[in-house]
C-alpha distance (Angstrom), angle and dihedral (degrees) to the residues before:
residue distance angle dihedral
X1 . . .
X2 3.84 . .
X3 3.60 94.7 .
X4 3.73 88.8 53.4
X5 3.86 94.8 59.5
X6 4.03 98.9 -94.1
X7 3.87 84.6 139.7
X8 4.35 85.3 133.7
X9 3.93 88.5 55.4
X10 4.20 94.1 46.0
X11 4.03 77.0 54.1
X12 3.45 90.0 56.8
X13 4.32 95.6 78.1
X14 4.03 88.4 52.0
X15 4.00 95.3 52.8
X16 4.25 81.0 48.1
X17 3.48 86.7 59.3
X18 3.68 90.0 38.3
X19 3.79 83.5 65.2
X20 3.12 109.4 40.9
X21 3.80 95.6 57.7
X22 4.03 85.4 55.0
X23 3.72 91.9 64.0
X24 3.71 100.5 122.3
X25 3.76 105.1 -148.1
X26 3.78 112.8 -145.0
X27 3.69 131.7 -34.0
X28 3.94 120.2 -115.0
X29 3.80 137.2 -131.7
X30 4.29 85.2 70.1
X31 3.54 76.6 136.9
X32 4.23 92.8 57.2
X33 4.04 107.9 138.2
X34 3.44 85.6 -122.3
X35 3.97 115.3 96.3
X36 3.93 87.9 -164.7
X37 3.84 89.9 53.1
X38 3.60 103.7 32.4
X39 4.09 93.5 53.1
X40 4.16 88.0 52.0
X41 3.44 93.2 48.1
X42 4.39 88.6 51.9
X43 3.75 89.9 49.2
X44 3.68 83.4 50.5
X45 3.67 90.0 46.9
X46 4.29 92.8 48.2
X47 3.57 91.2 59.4
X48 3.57 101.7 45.7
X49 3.82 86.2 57.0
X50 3.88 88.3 54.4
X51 3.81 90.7 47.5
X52 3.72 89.7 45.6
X53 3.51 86.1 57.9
X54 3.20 98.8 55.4
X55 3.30 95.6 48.7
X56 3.84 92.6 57.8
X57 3.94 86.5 53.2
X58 4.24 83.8 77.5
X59 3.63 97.4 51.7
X60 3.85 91.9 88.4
X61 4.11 90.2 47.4
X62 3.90 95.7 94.0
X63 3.56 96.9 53.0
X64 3.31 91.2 51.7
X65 4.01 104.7 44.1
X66 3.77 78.9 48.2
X67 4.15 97.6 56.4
X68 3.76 95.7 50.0
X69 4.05 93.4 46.5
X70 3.36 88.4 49.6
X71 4.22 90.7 66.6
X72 3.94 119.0 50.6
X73 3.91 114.9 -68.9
X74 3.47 98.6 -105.3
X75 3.94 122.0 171.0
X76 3.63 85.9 -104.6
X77 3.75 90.5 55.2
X78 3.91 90.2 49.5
X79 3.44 92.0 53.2
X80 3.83 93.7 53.4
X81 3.69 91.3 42.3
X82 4.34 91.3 51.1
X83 4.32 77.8 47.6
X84 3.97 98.9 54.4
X85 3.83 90.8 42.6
X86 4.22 85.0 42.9
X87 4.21 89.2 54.2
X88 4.24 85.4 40.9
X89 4.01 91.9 54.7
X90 3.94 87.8 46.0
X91 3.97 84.3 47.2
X92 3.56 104.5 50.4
X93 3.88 91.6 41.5
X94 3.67 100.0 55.5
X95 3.92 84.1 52.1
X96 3.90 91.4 45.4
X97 4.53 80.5 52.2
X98 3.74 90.2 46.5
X99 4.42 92.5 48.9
X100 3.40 90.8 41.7
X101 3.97 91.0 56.0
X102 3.83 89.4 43.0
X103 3.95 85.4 51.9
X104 3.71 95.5 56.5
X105 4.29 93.1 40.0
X106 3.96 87.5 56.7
X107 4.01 97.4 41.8
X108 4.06 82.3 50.9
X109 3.91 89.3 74.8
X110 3.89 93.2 53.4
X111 3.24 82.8 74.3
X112 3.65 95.6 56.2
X113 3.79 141.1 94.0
X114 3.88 90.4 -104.5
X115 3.87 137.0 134.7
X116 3.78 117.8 -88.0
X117 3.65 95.6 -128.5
X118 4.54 80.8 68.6
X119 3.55 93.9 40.3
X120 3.84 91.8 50.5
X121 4.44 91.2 46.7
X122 4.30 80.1 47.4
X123 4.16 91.1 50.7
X124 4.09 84.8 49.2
X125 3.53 90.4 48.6
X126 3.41 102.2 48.7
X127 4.34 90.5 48.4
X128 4.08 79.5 65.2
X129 3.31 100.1 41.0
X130 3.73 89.2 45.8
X131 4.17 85.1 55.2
X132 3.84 92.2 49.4
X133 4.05 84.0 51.3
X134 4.14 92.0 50.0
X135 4.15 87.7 44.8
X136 3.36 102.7 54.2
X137 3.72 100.4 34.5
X138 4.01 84.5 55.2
X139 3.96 81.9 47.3
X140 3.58 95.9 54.1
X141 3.79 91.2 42.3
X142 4.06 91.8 58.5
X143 3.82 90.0 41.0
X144 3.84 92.0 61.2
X145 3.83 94.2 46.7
X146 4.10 86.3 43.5
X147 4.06 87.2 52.5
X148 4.02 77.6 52.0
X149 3.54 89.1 60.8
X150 3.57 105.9 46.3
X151 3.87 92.5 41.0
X152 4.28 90.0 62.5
X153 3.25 92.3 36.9
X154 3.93 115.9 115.9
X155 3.84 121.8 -162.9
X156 3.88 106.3 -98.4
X157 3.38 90.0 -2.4
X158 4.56 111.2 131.3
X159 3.98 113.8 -121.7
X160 3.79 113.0 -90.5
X161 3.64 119.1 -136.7
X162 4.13 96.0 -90.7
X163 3.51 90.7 55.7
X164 3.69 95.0 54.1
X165 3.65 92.6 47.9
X166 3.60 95.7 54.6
X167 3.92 88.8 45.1
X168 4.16 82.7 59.7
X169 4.09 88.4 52.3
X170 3.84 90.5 42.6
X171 3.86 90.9 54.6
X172 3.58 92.6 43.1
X173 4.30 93.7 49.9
X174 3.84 81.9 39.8
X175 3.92 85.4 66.5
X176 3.16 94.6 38.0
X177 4.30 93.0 54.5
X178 3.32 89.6 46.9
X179 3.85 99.8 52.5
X180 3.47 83.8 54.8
X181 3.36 110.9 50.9
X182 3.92 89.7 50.8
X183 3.70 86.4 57.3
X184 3.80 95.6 45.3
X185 4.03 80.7 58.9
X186 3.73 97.1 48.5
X187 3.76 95.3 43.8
X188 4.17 92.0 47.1
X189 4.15 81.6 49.3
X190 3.54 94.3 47.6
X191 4.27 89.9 44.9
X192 4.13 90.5 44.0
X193 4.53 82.2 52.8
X194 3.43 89.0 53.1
X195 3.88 99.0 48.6
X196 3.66 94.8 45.1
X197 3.91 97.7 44.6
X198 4.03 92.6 42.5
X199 4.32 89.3 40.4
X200 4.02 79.4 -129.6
X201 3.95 105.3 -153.9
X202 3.70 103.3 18.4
């Protein structure tokens, strides 16, 4: 596949990576005074742990993707390459479920009678949780037009010109993921600064 120009779906094991590194572990304050609060912020917590986990279900992928196009690209190997990126897809969308649940149990305490010093830490939290959201649903978007790909592809047959457009808008959402994910990492940093020099929820 990398001889035939597949250069966007080689990409593909970095961006993993990419995301993986942005999971954002749990949030802090769980031990807030406030029962209201403090239960949010562990629902929060109990589905960033899922999402975490599914996150840590890609770190495998690249060893993988790289073992099969090391051998001849075989129908066989194109099936099991459409199947990894399959299992990926189902990876990085039960993670995108999980944030997007973790999302809505931290906006809850906005709402809330709480100090501003938590309601700031929840804003900060939400901006990277917000950047996870944008990575993997860009992530999820390239995977289907990647499982495009490998579906019309024929063994030692050239690219035709759909395929190389959607490599063009895989490299592009590739970027895009990427970009993301790093700032999903240095917005959860930034948020995890602020809790621990403002002692957030004690």
């Amino acid at each position: 596949m990398a001889e035939r120009g597949h250069v966007a779906v080689l990409v593909f094991a970095a961006v993993l990576l990419a995301i993986v590194s942005a999971g954002l572990g749990g949030c802090g304050g769980a031990g807030s005074s406030d029962p209201v609060v403090r239960g949010h912020l562990e629902q929060a917590n109990a589905h960033l742990r899922k999402a975490s986990g599914y996150t840590r279900e890609l770190v495998g992928f690249k060893q993988k993707w790289t073992a099969l196009l090391n051998g001849q690209l075989t129908t066989e190997v194109l099936s099991q390459l459409r199947a990894l990126l399959v299992d990926a897809r189902k990876s990085e969308e039960a993670a995108l479920g999980e944030g997007k649940r973790a999302y809505d149990a931290l906006s809850s305490i906005k709402a809330l009678n709480t100090n501003s010093t938590m309601k700031t830490y929840v804003d900060m939290k939400l901006k990277a949780l917000s950047e996870q959201e944008k990575c993997l649903s860009a992530e999820i978007e390239a995977i289907d037009l990647r499982i495009k790909t490998v579906e019309s592809m024929a063994p030692g047959a050239p690219l035709d010109q759909m395929s190389i457009v959607r490599e063009q808008q895989i490299v592009k959402l590739d970027k895009e993921s990427e970009a993301q994910a790093k700032r999903a990492v240095e917005l959860n940093k930034k948020a995890n600064a602020y809790y621990e020099k403002t002692k957030t929820g004690k």
